[in-house]
N, C-alpha and C positions, 0 to 999 in steps of 0.2 A: 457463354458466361462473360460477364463483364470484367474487364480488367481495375482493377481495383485502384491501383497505381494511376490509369489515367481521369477517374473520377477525381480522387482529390489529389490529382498533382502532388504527392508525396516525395520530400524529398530529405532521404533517407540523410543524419547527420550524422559525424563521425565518430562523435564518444562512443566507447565502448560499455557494456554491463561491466561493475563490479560492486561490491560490497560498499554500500550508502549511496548508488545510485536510486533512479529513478525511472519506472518504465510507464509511458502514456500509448495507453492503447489510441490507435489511429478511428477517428469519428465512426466507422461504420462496422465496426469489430462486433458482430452478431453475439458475441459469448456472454448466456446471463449473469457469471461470474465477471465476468474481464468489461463488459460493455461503459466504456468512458468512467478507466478504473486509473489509476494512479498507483503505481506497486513498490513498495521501499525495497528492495535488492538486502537481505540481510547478510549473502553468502553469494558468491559465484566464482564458480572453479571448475577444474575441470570432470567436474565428477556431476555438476549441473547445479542449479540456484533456485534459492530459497529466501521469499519473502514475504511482505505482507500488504493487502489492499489497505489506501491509508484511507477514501472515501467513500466507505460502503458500510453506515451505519444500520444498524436493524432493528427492529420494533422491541423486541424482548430488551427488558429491561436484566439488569447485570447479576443481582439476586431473584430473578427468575429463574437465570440459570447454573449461574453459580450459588447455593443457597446453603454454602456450609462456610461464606465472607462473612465481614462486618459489613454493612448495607452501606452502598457506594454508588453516586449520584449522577457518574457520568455515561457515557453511552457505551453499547456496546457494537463491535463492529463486526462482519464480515471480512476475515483476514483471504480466505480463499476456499476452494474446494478440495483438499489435502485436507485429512486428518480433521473433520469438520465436527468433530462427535469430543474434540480437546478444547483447553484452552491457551491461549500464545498473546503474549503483550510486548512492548516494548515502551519505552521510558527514559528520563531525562538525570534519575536518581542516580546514574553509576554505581559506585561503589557503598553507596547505602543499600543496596542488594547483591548481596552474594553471589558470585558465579556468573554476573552480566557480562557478554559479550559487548564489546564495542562496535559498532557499527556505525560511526562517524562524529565529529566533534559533540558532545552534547544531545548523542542518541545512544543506546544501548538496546541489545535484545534479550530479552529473560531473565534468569537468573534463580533463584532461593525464592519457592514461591512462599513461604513461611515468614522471610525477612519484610514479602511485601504485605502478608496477612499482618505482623506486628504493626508495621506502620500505620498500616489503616486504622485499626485501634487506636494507634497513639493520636490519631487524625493529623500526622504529621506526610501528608504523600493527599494530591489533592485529582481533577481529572485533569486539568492541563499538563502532568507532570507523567501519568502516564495512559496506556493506551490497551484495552483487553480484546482482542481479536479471537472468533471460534474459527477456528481452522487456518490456515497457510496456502500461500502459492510457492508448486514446486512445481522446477521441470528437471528434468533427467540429463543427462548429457548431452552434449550439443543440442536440445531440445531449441533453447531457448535462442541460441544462436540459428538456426532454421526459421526462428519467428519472425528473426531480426530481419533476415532475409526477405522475408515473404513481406516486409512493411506493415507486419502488424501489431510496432509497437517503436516509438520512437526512446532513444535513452539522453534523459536530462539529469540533474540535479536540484537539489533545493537544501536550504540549512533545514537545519532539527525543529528553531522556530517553526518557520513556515510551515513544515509537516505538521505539526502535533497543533498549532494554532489559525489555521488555516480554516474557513467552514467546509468541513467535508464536502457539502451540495456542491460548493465552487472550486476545489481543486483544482478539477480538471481541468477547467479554465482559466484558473490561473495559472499553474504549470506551463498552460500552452502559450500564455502569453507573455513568461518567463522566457521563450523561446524566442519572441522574435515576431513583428509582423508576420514574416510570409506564414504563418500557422495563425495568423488569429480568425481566416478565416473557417477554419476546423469546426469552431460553437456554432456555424449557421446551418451545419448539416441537421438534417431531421435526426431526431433518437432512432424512428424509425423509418427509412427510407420506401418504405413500401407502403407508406400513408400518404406520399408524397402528392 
């Protein structure tokens, strides 16, 4: 088996995971969930972490599947494969939703899904303001630390802007090139290496 490490020269940076980080899976990360995924860190401790994919929109439209809203124009995305059968957002409104967690300057996660049903009515809450994800990425304990290990996910940052306004399709790529030259070569890899 090929070592993975010496294909793309990965070389692992020092931040650590925590709550409003950012995790960029490494070009050839096979998982049809995770594959050139960008994941917002909502939680991480030591009990394990919980976030959400910010570049994996999906064809269903928002009152397709939520169909007890006020009809709402923006996309909806693939948060992860945890609890895929829910729905989970997060959002830039703070404290105009009840019970929102902070998850870094001018992001927040959940909160009073009721507060944000009013809103929508009042057409006072738009989609760049927030974000409706089915399902979550979680990992368990030390899980995610194991992954880190293994180089298969590098951890950066980005502001609130950039996530929620960013085109999901270029994320990834931008992220990486948030990073630094020595990763810009990461986008030349195939999607899939076995087409090569």
């Amino acid at each position: 088996m090929t070592d993975i490490n010496k294909i793309i020269k990965i070389k692992a940076n020092n931040l650590k995971p925590s709550k409003g980080k950012i995790l960029i899976s490494e070009p050839l990360l096979a998982d049809n969930y995770f594959k050139r995924s960008v994941v917002l860190l909502a939680e991480h401790n030591e009990e394990g972490s919980f976030g959400i994919i910010m570049n994996k929109p999906i064809d269903n439209k928002f009152n397709e599947i939520v169909t007890d809203f006020p009809e709402y124009s923006g996309q909806l995305f693939l948060g992860g494969p945890v609890s895929n059968s829910s729905l989970f957002f997060i959002h830039t409104l703070g404290e105009l939703i009840e019970n929102s967690m902070k998850i870094m300057d001018g992001l927040y996660w959940g909160g009073d899904i009721e507060s944000v049903r009013e809103l929508m009515i009042l057409k006072q809450i738009n989609p760049g303001q927030i974000r409706f994800c089915v399902g979550y990425s979680g990992w368990g304990s030390k899980q995610l630390d194991d992954e880190l290990k293994k180089n298969s996910w590098l951890v950066s940052g980005l502001p609130a802007k950039d996530l929620m306004n960013t085109d999901p399709d270029k994320l990834w790529e931008y992220a990486l090139k948030k990073l630094g030259a020595e990763y810009s070569y990461w986008e030349n890899f195939p999607t899939d290496p076995g087409l090569n």
